[in-house]
N, C-alpha and C positions, 0 to 999 in steps of 0.2 A: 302040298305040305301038310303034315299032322299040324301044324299051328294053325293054316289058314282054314284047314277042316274042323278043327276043333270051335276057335273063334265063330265060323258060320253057322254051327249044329246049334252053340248058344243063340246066336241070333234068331235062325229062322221061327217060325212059329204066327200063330195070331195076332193082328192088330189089338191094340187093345186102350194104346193111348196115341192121338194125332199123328196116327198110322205106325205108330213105333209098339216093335213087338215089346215081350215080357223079357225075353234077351236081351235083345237090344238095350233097353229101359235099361238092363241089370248091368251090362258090359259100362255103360256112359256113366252110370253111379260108381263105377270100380274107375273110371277116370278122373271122376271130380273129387274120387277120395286122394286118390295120386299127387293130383294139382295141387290139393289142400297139402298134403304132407310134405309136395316137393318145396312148397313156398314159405313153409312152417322151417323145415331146416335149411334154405336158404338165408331165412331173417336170421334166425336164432342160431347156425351154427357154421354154415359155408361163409359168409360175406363177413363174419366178426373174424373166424380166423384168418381168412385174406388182408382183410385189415391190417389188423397184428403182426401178420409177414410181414409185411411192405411200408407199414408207418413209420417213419422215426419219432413219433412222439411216445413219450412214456407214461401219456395218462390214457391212450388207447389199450385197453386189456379185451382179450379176445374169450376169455373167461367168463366177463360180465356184459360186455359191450351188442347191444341190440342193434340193427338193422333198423331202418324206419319200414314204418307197416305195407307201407305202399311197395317195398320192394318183394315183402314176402307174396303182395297181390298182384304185381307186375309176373314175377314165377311160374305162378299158378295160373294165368290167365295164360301163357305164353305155353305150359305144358301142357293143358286141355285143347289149347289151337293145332299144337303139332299133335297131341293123340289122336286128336278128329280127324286131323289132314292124313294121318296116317292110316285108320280104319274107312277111310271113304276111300284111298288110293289101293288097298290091297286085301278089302274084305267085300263083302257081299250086305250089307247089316239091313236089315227093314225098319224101314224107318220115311221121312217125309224130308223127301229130297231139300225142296225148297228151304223146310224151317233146320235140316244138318248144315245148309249152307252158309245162312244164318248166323246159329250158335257160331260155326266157325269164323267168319269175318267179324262176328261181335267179339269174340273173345279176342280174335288178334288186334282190335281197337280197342280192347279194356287193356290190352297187353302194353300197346304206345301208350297210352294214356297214362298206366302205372308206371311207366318208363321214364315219362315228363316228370311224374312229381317225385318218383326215386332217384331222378337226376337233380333235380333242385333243391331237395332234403340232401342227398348224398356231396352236395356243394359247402355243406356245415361242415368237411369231414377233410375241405381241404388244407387247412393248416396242420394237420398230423401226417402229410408231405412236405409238407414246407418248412413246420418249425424245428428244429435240432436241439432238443432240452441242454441245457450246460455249455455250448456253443457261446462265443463273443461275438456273434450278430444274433443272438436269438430276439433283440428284441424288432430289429430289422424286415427279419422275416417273419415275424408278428403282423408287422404294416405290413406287406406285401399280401401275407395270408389274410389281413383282411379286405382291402382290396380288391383282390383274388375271386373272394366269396362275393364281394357285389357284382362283379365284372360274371360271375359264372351264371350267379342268380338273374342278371338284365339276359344273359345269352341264352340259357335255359327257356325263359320266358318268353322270348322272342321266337325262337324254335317251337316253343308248344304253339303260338297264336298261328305261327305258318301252318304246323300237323294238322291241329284241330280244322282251322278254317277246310283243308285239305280234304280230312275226314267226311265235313257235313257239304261237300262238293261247291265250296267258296270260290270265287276266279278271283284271284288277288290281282292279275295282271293288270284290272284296270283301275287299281286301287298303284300299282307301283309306277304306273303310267304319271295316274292322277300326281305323285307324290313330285314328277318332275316338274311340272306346271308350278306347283306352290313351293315346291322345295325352297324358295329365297321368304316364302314368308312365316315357313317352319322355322328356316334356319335364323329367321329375327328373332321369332317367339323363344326358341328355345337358346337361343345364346348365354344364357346365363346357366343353363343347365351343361352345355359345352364348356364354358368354360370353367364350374365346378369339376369335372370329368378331368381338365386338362389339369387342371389345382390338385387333385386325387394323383395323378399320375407326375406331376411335381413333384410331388410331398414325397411318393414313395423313391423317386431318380436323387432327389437333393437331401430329402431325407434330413429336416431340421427336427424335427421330433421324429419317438415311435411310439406305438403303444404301450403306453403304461408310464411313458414319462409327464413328468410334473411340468407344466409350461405356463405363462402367462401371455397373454396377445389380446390386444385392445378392451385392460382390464380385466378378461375373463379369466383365473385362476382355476386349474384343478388337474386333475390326472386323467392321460387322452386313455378312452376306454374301445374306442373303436377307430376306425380311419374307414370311409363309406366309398362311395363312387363318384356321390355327391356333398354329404356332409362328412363332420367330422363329429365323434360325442367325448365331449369331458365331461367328468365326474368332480363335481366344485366340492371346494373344503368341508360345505355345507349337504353331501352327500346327494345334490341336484342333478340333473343330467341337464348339459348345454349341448345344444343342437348349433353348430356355425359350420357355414359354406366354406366348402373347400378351396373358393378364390377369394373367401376375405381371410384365409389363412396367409394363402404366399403372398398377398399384396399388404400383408401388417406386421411390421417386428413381433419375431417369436424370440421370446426368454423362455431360456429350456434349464429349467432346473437340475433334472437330472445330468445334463450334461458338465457340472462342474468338477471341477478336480480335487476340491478343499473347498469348507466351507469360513467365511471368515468371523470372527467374534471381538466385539470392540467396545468392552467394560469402560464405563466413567466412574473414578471416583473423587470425590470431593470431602477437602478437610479444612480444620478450620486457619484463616489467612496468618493468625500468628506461629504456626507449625515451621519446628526447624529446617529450616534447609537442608542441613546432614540428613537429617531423619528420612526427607522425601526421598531423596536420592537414592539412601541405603529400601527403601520401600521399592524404589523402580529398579532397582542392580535384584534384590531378593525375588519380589512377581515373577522377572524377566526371568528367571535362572530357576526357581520353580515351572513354570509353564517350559521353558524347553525341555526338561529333566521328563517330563509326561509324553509316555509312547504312542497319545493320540495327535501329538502338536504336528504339523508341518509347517515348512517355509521359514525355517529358523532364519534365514538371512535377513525374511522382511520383515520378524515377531521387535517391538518394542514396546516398552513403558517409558512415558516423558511425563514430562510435568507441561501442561497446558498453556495454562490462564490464570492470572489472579484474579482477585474480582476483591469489591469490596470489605466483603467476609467473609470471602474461601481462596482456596486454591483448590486448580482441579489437573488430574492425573487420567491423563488418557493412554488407551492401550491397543496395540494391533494384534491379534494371534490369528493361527489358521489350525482347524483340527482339519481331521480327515473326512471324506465325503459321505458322511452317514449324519440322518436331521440326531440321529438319539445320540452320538457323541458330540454333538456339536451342543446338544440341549444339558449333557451332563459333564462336560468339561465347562462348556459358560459355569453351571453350577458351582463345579469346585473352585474354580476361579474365584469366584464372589466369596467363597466361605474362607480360603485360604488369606485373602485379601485380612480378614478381621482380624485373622490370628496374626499375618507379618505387621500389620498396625498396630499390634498391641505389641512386639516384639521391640519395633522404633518409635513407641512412645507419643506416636501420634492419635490424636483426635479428627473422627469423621466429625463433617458441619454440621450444625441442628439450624436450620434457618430459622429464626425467629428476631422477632422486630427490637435491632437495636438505638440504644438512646446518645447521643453528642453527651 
């Protein structure tokens, strides 16, 4: 063939470096430029657009979106093994047998090895399968996607320590041998890590929270910001990260905030004990009938204003309302509630108490 003539004419020639000709040298540097460029536009332009095909998330843009590095070097290492495999199977090249065979078995280990950690970085990438932006379980498969990515990252990991061992000619057999013998005294040690694992796979089947919901469980307040394999992290009010085991989740009451329907609001007000009777009355029929009239109230059947309690020298006027399940309506209807409250009391001629110390 003109090709395989052509290839050989470059090659043949003088040793000149570790028995590799001036050819030869020139042909394997036209390789390694290849590799570079093949791995260049696989990071940077094949693997973002595939992405972009295939993901349903809509913060993945194939426009701007990078590959991790390790993939564009897994590429490259993987194009230079099959170049070499290829010019050692159908050319003639001068060169040092031994160290061609080398380069080649090294590159195809540099090629696994980029393969591991582009499999374990490419594990970040799985909830832009899983999550469905605008979806009524997106936060569902939120928790799963995270999950997901611990359960890929432990299997990843575990797969590289088999390769690698593999690699540097490890006999694991008597190490899986070994694992039968002890196996009841791993399976003590690690029991609480089993049972985190089973707590992890709980959460996501029973699903009492998900990510991003606001919970409280054995005091710890805040918004769950991950769900692990083994732990779980909330983000407390005080913008801390809490780290709690995923079986002292399902074995402790969870209050899910997010999960309410309406939030409730339950103003006190207090006036003073010689206030007419009419007055209070016409005060709780007016509240009551302002607060329904507002397009954030729900639950009108169960919304009242009453008159409490008296007390020595007050009467007190309690109230139940419900807005709708947002903290900011809940925090600016309580608001107008309170300020409304001033204007209908000044309407029924009532006085709010001033506690201060009266005499016989």
């Amino acid at each position: 063939m003109e090709e395989d003539s052509f290839l050989d004419e470059i090659m043949v020639g003088n040793e000149v470096l570790l028995e590799f000709s001036g050819g030869t040298i020139a042909v394997l540097t036209g390789f390694i430029a290849i590799s570079v460029i093949g791995g260049i536009i696989s990071r940077r332009f094949l693997f973002p657009k595939i992405l972009d095909l295939i993901s349903k998330s809509e913060r993945i843009d194939g426009r701007t979106l990078l590959a991790p590095k390790s993939l564009g070097w897994m590429m490259g290492f993987l194009i230079f093994s099959e170049l070499m495999s290829w010019l050692d199977d159908n050319f003639s090249p001068v060169w040092n047998e031994n160290i061609a065979n080398l380069m080649i078995d090294w590159s195809f280990t540099f090629f696994l090895l980029g393969m591991l950690l582009a499999a374990y970085r490419l594990v970040d990438y799985l909830d832009a399968f899983i999550v469905v932006e605008g979806e009524e379980n997106t936060a569902s498969r939120r928790s799963l996607a995270s999950v997901a990515e611990s359960v890929g990252h432990l299997v990843v990991a575990l797969l590289a320590a088999f390769v690698v061992a593999g690699l540097f000619g490890l006999n694991l057999n008597g190490l899986i041998a070994g694992l039968g013998i002890t196996g009841l005294a791993l399976a003590l040690a690690a029991r609480d890590s089993v049972a985190n694992i089973f707590g992890a796979i709980s959460i996501i089947i029973d699903q009492p929270f998900n990510v991003g919901d606001w919970i409280l469980v054995d005091g710890i307040e805040g918004e769950v910001m991950e769900i692990g394999l083994r732990t779980t992290l909330i983000r407390s009010s005080a913008d801390t990260i809490i780290t709690i085991p995923n079986s002292n989740l399902v074995n402790s009451p969870v209050e899910n905030f997010s999960q309410r329907r309406f939030r409730r609001i339950q103003p006190i007000f207090e006036f003073e004990v010689n206030s007419d009777i009419d007055s209070l009355k016409l005060f709780c029929e007016k509240l009551l009938a302002k607060v329904k009239d507002d397009p954030r109230a729900v639950k009108e059947e169960d919304s009242w204003v009453k008159v409490n309690s008296f007390g020595p020298s007050k009467v007190t006027i309690s109230c139940n309302f419900y807005s709708v399940q947002s903290s900011a309506s809940q925090r600016e209807m309580n608001e107008d509630i309170i300020l409304s409250s001033q204007t209908i009391a000044s309407e029924c001629k009532l006085k709010f108490h001033e506690p201060r110390l009266r005499w016989q």
